[in-house]
C-alpha positions as CSV (number, residue, x, y, z in Angstrom):
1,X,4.8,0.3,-10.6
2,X,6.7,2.1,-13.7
3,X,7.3,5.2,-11.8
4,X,8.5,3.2,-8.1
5,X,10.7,0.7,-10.1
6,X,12.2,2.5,-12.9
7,X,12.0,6.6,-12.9
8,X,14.5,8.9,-14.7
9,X,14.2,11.7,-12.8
10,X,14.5,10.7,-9.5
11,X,12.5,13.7,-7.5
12,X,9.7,11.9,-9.7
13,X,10.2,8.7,-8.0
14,X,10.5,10.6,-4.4
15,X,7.3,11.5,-5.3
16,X,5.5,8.6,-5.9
17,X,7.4,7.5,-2.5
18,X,5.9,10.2,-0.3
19,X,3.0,11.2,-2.1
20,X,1.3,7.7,-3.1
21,X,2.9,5.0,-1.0
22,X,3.5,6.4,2.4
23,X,0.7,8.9,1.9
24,X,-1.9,6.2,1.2
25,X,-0.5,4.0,4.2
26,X,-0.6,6.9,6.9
27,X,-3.9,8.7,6.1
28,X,-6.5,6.7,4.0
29,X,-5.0,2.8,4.8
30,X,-6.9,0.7,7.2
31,X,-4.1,0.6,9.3
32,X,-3.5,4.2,9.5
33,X,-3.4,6.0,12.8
34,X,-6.9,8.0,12.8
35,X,-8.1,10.0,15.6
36,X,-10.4,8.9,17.9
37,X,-13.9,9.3,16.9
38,X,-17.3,8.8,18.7
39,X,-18.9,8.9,16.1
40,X,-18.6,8.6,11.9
41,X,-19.3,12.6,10.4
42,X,-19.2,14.2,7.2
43,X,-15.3,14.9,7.8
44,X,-14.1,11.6,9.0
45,X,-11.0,10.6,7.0
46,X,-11.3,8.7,4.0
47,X,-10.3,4.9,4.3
48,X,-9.9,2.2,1.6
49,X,-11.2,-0.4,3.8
50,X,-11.0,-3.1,0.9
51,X,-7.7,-2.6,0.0
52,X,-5.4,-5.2,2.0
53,X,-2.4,-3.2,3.3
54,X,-0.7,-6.6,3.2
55,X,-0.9,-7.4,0.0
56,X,0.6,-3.7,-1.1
57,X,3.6,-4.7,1.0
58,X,4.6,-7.4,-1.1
59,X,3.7,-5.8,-4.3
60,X,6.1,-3.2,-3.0
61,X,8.8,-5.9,-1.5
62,X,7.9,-7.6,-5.5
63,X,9.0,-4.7,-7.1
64,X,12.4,-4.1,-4.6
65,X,13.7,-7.2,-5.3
66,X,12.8,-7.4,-9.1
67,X,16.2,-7.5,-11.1
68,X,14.5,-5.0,-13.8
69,X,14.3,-2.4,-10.6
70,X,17.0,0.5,-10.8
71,X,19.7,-0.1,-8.0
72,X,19.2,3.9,-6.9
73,X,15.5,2.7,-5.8
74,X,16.0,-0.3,-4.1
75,X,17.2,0.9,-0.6
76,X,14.2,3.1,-0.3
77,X,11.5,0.4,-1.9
78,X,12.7,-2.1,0.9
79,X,12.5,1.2,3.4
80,X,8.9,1.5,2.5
81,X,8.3,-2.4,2.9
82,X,9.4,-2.1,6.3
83,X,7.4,1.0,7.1
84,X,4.2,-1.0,5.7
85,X,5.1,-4.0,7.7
86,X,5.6,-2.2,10.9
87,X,2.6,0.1,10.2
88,X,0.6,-3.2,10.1
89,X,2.3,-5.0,13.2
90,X,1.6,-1.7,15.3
91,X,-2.3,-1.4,14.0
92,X,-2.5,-5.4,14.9
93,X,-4.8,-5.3,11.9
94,X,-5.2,-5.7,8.2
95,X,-8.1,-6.0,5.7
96,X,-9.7,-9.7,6.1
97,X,-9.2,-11.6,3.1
98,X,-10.7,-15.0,4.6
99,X,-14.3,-14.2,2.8
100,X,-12.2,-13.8,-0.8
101,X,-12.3,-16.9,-2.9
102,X,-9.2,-17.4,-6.0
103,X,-10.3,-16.4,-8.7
104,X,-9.5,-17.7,-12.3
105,X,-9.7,-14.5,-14.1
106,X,-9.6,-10.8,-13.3
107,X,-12.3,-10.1,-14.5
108,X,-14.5,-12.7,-11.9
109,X,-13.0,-10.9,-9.1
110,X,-14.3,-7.5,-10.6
111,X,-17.2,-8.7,-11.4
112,X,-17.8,-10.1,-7.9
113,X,-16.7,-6.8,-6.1
């Protein structure tokens, strides 16, 4: 969050940008574009099917808008929002979270997963 939100070097936070954000939401998200496949092999693409695209949005919407956040970061952290939220509209899909009960502590939901 540190390095999206608040980085002094500002190839550092272009980094995080391309390399973790937009990297994990086009080649290992649920809702990334994968090629079509007949069938699951050794060299399908890694997916975190668990991890509710979603909910990364609005961490990443959270940390846009959060006064704390540098002003030369904002533009791009709201650019990213939309490209998670159009990502999701154009996969007409997202991780279910219907089956996930709230949880009172962190460590019951870890402990349930």
């Amino acid at each position: 969050q540190r390095m999206a939100q608040k980085a002094q070097d500002k190839n550092v936070h272009k980094r995080v940008m391309e390399k973790v954000l937009l990297k994990f939401l086009t080649e290992y998200s649920f809702v990334a574009k994968l090629p079509d496949q007949e069938e699951e092999d050794e060299d399908a693409p890694l997916t975190f099917a668990q991890v509710h695209v979603g909910s990364v949005a609005k961490f990443i919407f959270e940390i846009a808008s959060d006064p704390e956040s540098d002003e030369r970061f904002r533009k791009a952290l709201y650019e990213m929002y939309k490209t998670y939220e159009r990502q999701i509209r154009a996969a007409g899909r997202d991780v279910d979270l219907s089956h996930i009960e709230e949880c009172d502590s962190e460590e019951d939901c870890c402990a349930n997963n």
